[in-house]
C-alpha positions in Angstrom: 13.4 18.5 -42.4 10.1 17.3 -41.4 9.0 17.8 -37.7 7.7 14.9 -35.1 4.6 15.7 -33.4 4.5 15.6 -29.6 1.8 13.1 -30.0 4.0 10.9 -32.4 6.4 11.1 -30.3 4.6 10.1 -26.8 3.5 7.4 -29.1 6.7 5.7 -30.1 7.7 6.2 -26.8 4.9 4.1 -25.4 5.4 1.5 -27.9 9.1 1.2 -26.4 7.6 1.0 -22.9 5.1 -1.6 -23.5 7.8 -3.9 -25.6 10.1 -3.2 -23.1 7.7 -4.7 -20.3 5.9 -7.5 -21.6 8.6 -8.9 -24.3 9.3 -12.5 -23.3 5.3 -12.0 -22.4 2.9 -15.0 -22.9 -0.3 -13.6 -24.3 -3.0 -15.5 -25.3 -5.4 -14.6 -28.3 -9.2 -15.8 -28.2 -10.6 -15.4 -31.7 -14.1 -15.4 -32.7 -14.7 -17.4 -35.9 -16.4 -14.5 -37.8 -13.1 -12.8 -37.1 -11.9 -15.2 -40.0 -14.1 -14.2 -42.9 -13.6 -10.4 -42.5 -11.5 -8.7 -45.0 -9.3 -7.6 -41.7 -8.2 -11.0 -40.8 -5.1 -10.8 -43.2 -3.7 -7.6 -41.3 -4.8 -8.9 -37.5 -2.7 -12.3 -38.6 0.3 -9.5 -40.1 0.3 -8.0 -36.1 0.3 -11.5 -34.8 2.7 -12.5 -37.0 4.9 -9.3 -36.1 4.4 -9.7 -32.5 5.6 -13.6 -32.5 8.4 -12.4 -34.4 9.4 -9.5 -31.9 9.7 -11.8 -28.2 6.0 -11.6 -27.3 4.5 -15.8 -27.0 1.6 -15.7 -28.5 -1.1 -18.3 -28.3 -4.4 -18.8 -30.1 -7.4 -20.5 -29.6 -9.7 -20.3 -32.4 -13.5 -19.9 -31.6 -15.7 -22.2 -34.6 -18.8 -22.1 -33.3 -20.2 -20.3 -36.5 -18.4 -22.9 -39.0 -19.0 -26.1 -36.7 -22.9 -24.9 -37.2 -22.7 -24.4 -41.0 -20.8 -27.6 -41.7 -23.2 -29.6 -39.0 -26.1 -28.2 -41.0 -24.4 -29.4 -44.4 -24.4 -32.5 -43.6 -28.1 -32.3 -42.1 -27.3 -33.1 -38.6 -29.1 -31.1 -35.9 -27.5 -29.1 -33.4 -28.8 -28.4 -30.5 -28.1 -26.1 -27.2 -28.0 -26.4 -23.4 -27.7 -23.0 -22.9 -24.6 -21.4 -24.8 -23.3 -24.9 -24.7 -23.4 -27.2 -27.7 -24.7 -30.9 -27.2 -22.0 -33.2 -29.3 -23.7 -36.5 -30.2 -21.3 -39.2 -31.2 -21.9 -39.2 -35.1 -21.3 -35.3 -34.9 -18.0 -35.3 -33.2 -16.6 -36.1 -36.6 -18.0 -33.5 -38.8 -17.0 -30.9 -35.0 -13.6 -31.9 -35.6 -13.6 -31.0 -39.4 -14.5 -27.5 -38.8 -13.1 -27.0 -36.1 -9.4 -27.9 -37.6 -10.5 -26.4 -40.8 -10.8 -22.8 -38.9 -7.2 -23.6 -36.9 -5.5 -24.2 -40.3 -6.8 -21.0 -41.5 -4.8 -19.2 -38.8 -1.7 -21.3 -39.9 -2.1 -20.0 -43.2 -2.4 -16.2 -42.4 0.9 -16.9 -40.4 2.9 -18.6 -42.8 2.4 -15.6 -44.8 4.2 -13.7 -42.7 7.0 -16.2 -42.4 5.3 -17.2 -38.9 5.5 -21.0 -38.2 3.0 -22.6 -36.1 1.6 -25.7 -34.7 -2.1 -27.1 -34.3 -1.7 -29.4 -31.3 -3.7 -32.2 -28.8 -2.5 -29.3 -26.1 -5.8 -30.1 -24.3 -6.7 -33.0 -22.1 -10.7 -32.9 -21.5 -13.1 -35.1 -20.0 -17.3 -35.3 -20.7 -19.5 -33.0 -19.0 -21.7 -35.8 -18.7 -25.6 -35.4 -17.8 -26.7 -31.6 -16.9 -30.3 -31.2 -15.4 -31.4 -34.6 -17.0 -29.7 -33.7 -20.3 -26.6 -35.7 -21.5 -24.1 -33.9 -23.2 -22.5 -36.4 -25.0 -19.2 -35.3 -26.5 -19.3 -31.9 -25.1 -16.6 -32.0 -22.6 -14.3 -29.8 -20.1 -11.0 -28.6 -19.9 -9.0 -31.2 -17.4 -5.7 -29.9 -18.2 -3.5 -28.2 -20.4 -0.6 -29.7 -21.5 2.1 -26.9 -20.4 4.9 -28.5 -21.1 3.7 -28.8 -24.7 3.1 -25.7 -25.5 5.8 -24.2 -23.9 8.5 -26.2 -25.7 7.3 -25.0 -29.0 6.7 -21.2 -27.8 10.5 -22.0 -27.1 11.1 -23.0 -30.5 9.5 -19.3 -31.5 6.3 -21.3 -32.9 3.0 -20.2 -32.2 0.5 -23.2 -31.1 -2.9 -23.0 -31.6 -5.8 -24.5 -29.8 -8.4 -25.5 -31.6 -11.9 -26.4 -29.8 -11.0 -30.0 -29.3 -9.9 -31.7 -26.2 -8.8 -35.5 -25.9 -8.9 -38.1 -22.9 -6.2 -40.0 -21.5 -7.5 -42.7 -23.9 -7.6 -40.5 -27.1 -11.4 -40.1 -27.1 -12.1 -36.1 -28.7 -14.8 -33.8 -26.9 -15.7 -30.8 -28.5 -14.9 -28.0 -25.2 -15.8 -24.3 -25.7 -13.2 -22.3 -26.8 -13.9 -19.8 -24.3 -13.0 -22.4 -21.7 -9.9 -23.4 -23.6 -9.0 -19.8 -23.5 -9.3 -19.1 -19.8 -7.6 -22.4 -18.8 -5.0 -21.7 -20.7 -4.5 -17.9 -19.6 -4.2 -19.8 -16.6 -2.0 -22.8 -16.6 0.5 -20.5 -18.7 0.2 -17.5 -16.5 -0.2 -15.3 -19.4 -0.4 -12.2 -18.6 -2.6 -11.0 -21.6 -5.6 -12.4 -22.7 -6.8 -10.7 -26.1 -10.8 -11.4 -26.7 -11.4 -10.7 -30.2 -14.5 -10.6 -32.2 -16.7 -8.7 -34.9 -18.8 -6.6 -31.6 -18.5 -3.3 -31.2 -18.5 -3.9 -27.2 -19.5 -2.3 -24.2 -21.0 1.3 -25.3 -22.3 3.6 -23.5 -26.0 4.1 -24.7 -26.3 0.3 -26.1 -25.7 -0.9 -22.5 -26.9 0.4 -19.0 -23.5 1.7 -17.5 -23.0 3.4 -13.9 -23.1 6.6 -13.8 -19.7 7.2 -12.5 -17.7 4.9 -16.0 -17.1 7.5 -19.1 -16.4 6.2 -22.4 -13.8 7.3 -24.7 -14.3 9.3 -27.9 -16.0 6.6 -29.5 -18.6 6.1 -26.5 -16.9 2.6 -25.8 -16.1 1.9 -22.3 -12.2 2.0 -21.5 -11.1 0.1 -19.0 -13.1 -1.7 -16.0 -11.9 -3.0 -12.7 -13.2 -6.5 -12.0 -16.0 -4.7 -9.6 -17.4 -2.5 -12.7 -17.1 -5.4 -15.0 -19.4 -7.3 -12.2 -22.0 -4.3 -11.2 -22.6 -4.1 -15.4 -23.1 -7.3 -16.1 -25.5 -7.6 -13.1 -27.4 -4.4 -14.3 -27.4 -6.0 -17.9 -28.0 -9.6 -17.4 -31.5 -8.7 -15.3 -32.5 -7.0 -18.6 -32.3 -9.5 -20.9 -35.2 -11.9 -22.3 -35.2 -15.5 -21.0 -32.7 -17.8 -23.0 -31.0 -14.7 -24.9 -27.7 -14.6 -25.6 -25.6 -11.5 -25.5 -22.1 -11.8 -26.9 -20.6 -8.9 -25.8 -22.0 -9.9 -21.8 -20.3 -13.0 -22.6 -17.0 -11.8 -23.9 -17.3 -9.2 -20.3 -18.2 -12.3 -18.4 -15.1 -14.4 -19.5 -12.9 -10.7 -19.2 -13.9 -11.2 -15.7 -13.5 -15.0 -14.7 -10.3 -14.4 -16.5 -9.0 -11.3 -14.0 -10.7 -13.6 -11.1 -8.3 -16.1 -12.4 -5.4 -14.2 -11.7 -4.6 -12.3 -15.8 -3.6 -9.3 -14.9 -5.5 -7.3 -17.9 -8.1 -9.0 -20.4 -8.4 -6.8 -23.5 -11.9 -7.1 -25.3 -11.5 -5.3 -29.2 -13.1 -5.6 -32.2 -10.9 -7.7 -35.3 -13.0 -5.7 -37.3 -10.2 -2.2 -37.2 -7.4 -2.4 -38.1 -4.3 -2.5 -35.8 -6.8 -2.9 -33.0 -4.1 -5.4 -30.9 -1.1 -3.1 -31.7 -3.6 0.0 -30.4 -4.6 -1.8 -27.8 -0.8 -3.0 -26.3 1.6 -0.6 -27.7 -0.9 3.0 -26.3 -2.2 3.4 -23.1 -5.4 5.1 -24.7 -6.1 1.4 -26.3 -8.9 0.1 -28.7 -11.1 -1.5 -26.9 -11.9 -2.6 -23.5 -9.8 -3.7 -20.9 -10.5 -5.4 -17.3 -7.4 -4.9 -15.0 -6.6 -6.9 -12.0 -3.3 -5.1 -11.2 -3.7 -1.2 -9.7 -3.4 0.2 -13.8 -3.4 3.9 -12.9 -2.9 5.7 -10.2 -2.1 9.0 -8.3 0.6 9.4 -6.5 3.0 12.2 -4.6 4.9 14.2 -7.5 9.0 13.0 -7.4 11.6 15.1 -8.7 11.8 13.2 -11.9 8.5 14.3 -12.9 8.8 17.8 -13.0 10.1 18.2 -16.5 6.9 15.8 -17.5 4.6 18.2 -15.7 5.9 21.6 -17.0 5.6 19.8 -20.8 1.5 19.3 -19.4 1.2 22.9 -18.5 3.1 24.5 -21.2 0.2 24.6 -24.0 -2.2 25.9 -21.2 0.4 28.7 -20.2 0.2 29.4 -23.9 -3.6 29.4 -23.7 -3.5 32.0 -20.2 -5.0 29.3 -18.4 -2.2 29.0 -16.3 0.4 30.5 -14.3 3.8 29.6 -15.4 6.2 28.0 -13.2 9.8 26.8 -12.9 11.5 23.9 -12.1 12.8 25.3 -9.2 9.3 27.0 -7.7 7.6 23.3 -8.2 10.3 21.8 -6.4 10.4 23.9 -3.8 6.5 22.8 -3.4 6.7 19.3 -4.3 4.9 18.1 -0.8 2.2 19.7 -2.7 1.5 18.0 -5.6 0.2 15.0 -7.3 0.5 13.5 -10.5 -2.1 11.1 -12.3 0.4 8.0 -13.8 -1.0 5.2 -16.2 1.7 2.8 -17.0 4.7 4.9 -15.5 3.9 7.7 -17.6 2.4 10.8 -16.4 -0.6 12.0 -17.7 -2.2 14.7 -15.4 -1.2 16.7 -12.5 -2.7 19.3 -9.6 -1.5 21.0 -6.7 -3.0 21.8 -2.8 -1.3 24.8 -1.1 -2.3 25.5 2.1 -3.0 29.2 3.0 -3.6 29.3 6.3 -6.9 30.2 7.8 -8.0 26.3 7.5 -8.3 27.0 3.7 -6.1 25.3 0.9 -5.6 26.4 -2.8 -6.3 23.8 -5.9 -3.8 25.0 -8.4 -1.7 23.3 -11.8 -4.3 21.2 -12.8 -3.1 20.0 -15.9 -4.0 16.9 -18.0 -2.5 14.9 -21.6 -5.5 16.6 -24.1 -4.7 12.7 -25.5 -6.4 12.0 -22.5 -9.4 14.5 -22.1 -12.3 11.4 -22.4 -11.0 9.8 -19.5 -11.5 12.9 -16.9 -8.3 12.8 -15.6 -8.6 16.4 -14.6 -11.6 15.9 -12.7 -10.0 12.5 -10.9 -7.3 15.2 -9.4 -9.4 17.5 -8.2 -11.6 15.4 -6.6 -8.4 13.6 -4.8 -7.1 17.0 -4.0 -10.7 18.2 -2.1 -10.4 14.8 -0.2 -7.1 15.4 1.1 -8.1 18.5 2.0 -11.0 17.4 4.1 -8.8 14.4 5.7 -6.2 17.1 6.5 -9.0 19.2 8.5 -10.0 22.3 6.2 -12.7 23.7 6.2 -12.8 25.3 2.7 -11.0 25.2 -0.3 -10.8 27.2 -3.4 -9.9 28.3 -6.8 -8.6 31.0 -9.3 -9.5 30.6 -12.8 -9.6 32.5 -15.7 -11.5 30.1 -18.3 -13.3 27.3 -16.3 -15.7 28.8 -14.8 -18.2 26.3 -15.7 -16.0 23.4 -15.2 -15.5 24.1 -11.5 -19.0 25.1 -11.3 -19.9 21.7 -12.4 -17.4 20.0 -10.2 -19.7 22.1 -6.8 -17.5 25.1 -6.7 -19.3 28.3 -6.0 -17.8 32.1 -6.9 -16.3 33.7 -4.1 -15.0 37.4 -3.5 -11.3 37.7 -3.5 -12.1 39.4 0.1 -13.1 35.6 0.8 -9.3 34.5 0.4 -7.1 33.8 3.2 -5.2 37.4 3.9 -1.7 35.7 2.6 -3.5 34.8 -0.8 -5.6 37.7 -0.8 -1.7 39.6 -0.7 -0.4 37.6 -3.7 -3.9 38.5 -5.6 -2.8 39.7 -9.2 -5.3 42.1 -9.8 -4.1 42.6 -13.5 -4.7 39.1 -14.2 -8.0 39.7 -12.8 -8.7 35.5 -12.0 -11.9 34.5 -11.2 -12.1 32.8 -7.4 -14.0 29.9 -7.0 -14.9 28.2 -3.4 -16.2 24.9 -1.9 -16.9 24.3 1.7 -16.0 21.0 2.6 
């Protein structure tokens, strides 16, 4: 019989932790309009399809800028820009609505496929944006409301509505509204607690965009996860570089992530419909596909509890194996549980790292363990640094290390090599001079 690996298994696991939590879950899903014509639009409307069909509400709102363009050019009308905003004369609003339903119904039919029903709806009431700097908009307008109610009742009836980039008055007149803002206002009014922004960009790298110094990327070089803050301090770095009147979609897509978390969603996920399985990557793994801005406190580290030791011991194991580390029991780590920490994302434990105190105003950094899954994310580095300010709130003076392979890694991280005559005379005691571990110290 064929084996599960640990990693297939940590994955199915996390795909029963995420269904578990947001099941019932209404999560909208902002599509770009290029999206549509990519030959991985068939298996991003499959997930959707699967993930309507499994408890999560899922709503769309189709982005057409790109088709409302080529059909407006068709018919030789000329569009023009305020901005990122479209001006909507009267005698285009017809030939807006056209495309604009056109690229809705192309949703309906990816779902239907998957035996999916769904519904293109009025869902939003809008109103004209009217004159802006001394230009009049015409029949661009401005989300007023959503109709809840609406949408809810068919969500209810396990439909999927879609919300195409069309908003009526009270009185039935159509404005064409940006389906950015249709998105965002209805993240809101629904209290969704996903809002998926999905387009053909390869997003936030590091090397295409200036990034702090302090954000890593994942294997791929694309940026992770952002707190509302980093989202803010790159697209003020970012913004000051661009030319006059240029437009940046991935800024835009991290400047909509962001009015969306001020909004009150508790994580906006920015991928690319481009790979396939990107939204199932992206909800169902906390390593993701893309990049996500998290209101809510996503990871965190926290005091070990007994429940975690068998979770820890699984994280050292394979660098026991390697001779990196001392093993422990059960037993030993619970006897020292005051003394550790664990790094959790989502509930589940992905690092770990001890501070025993030796006397003499010096404490030991010890069981530093962390997920390989997880290397890219410096987990490893995160504890450490945690453990040397706790150790400096707590009063110490000094604390250090004993390593057989990391030299450079604590090196890096500002520890210098120390004598074993250097430790505390109760360490110094325990020293196992077969093992022959390299000390490594920091003053604090």
């Amino acid at each position: 019989m064929a084996k599960t690996s640990p990693s297939q298994v940590d994955l199915i696991r996390e795909a029963f932790h995420y269904q578990s939590r947001f099941d019932g879950s209404t999560m909208v899903f902002k599509i770009d309009f290029p999206v549509t014509e990519d030959p991985a639009f068939s298996y991003l409307m499959k997930d959707l399809a699967l993930l309507a069909r499994t408890g999560f509400r899922v709503v769309i709102v189709p982005g057409a800028k790109e088709r409302i363009d080529a059909v407006l050019q068709e018919y030789g009308i000329l569009s023009q820009y305020r901005g990122d905003s479209r001006i909507t004369p009267a005698a285009a609003m017809p030939f807006v609505e056209m495309a604009a339903f056109d690229v809705a119904t192309r949703f309906i039919t990816g779902l239907s496929a998957d035996r999916v029903d769904a519904v293109i709806g009025n869902f939003v009431r809008a109103r004209g944006l009217g004159v802006c700097e001394g230009l009049d908009m015409e029949n661009t307008g401005v989300v007023d409301r959503i109709l809840t109610d609406s949408i809810k009742r068919v969500l209810e009836l396990g439909m999927v509505p879609i919300l195409p980039c069309i908003g009526w008055s009270p009185s039935g007149k159509p404005y064409n509204v940006p389906s950015d803002e249709i998105a965002l206002s209805a993240s809101r009014a629904l209290g969704a607690v996903k809002l998926f922004i999905v387009s053909v960009h390869e997003g936030l790298r590091i090397g295409t965009y200036a990034i702090p110094k302090h954000l890593e990327g994942g294997a791929t070089g694309c940026i992770v996860r952002l707190t509302p803050l980093e989202a803010e301090a790159i697209l003020e770095i970012n913004e000051l570089l661009l030319e006059p009147g240029t437009q940046d979609r991935p800024l835009q897509e991290l400047r909509l992530a962001l009015r969306a978390s001020e909004a009150g969603v508790e994580r906006v996920h920015i991928i690319n419909g481009q790979e396939e399985g990107a939204i199932l990557k992206e909800l169902f793994s906390n390593l993701g596909a893309g990049t996500m801005v998290y209101a809510d406190e996503y990871e965190a580290i926290r005091p070990l509890k007994t429940a975690d030791i068998p979770g820890i011991l699984r994280l050292m194991e394979p660098l026991i194996q390697q001779g990196n580390l001392v093993r422990r029991t059960a037993a030993q780590i619970q006897e020292k549980k005051g003394d550790y920490v664990v790094f959790e994302i989502d509930g589940s434990v992905h690092a770990c790292g001890a501070l025993h105190h030796w006397g003499a105003e010096q404490a030991e950094i010890a069981a530093v363990a962390t997920d390989p899954a997880y290397t890219d994310m410096g987990l490893g580095r995160r504890i450490v640094r945690y453990l040397i300010d706790r150790a400096i709130k707590q009063g110490l003076c000094r604390v250090f290390v004993l390593t057989t392979h990391t030299h450079d890694w604590f090196e890096f991280l500002g520890f210098t090599e120390a004598s074993v005559e250097s430790l505390p005379e109760s360490r110094r005691k325990q020293y196992d001079r077969i093992r022959k571990s390299t000390i490594f110290a920091l003053d604090l």
